[in-house]
C-alpha positions in Angstrom: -49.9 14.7 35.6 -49.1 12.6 38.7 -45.4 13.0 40.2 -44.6 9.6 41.0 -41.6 9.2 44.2 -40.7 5.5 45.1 -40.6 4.9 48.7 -40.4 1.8 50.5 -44.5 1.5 50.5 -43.8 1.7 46.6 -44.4 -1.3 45.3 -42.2 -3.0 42.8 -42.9 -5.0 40.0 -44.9 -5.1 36.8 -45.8 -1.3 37.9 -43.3 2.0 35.9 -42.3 5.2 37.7 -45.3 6.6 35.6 -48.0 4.1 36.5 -48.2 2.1 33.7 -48.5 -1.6 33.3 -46.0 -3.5 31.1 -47.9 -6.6 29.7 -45.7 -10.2 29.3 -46.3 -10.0 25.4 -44.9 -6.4 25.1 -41.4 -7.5 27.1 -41.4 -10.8 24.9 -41.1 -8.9 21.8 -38.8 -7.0 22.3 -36.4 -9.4 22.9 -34.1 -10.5 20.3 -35.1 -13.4 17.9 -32.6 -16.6 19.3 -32.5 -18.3 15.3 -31.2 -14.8 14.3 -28.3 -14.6 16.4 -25.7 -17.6 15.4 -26.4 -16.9 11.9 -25.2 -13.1 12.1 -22.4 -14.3 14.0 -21.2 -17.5 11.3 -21.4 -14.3 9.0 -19.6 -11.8 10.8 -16.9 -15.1 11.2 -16.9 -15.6 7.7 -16.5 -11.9 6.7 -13.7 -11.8 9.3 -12.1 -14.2 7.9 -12.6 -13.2 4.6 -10.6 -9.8 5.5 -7.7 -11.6 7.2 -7.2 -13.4 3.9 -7.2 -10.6 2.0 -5.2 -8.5 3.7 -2.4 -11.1 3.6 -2.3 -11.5 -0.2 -2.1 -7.8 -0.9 1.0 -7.9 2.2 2.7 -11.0 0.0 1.6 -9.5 -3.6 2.8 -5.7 -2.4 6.2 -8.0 -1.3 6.6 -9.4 -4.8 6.2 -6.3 -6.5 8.9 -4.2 -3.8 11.2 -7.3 -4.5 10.6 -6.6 -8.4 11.2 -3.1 -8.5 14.2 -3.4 -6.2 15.9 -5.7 -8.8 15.3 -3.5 -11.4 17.2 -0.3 -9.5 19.9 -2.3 -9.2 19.7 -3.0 -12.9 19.1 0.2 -14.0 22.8 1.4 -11.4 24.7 -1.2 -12.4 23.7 0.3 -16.7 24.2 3.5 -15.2 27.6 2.8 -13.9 29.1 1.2 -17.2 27.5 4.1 -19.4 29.6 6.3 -16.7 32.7 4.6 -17.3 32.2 4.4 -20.8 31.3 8.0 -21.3 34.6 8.8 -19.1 36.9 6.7 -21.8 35.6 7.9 -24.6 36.0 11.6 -23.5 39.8 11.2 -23.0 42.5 12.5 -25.4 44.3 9.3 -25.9 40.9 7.6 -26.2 39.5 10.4 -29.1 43.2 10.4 -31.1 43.0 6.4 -30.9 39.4 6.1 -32.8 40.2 8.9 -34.8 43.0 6.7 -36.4 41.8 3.2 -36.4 38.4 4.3 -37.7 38.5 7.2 -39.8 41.9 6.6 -40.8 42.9 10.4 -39.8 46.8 10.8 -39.3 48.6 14.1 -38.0 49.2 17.0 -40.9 52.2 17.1 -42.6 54.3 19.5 -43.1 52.9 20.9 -46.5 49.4 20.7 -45.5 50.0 23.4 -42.4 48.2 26.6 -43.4 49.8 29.6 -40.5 47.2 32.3 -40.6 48.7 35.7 -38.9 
C-alpha cells in the first residue's frame, strides 16, 4: 500500500487520500431522496401534534378526577365528624339514663326490689 501525504503539488478534486476516483453517479445517490423529506416532516408534525393533544386531555381528565376525589374527602370528614359527635352523646351518662327510660321504659329500683349481697 501507497502512503498518500497531501501537499500543495496535491491535487484536489475528484481524487481521495487513497487514490481513488469518486464517479458523479456514486455522490448522486447517496444523497437524500427530495419527495421523501416534506412528507416525513408533515408526519413528524402531525405526530407532534397528536402528542400535545393528548397530553392535555390526560392533564384536564387527571384534573376532573383530583377535583372528584377531593369532594369526596370532604364528604367522607364532614360523615366522620357527625359519627364523632354522635358517638360522644350517646356515650354520656345523662344521654344512656335518658334512652334507657324513654325507650325501654326502665325506671330506678325500688326499695323492695334491692337485693344487698355481703
Amino acid at each position: 500500500m501507497k502512503d498518500f501525504a497531501i501537499s500543495a503539488h496535491t491535487p484536489v478534486g475528484p481524487k481521495i487520500l487513497q487514490g481513488q476516483r469518486i464517479s458523479k453517479k456514486r455522490v448522486k445517490a447517496k444523497k437524500s431522496h427530495p419527495s421523501l423529506a416534506l412528507p416525513s416532516l408533515f408526519f413528524l408534525l402531525i405526530i407532534s401534534i397528536f402528542l400535545y393533544v393528548w397530553t392535555r386531555v390526560q392533564v384536564v381528565q387527571y384534573g376532573y378526577e383530583i377535583s372528584s376525589a377531593l369532594r369526596a374527602k370532604e364528604t367522607a370528614t364532614i360523615a366522620h365528624n357527625e359519627r364523632t359527635l354522635e358517638l360522644a352523646t350517646l356515650r354520656s351518662a345523662q344521654q344512656v339514663e335518658q334512652r334507657a327510660r324513654q325507650k325501654m321504659g326502665m325506671a330506678p329500683p325500688r326499695k323492695n326490689q334491692l337485693v344487698i349481697i355481703q
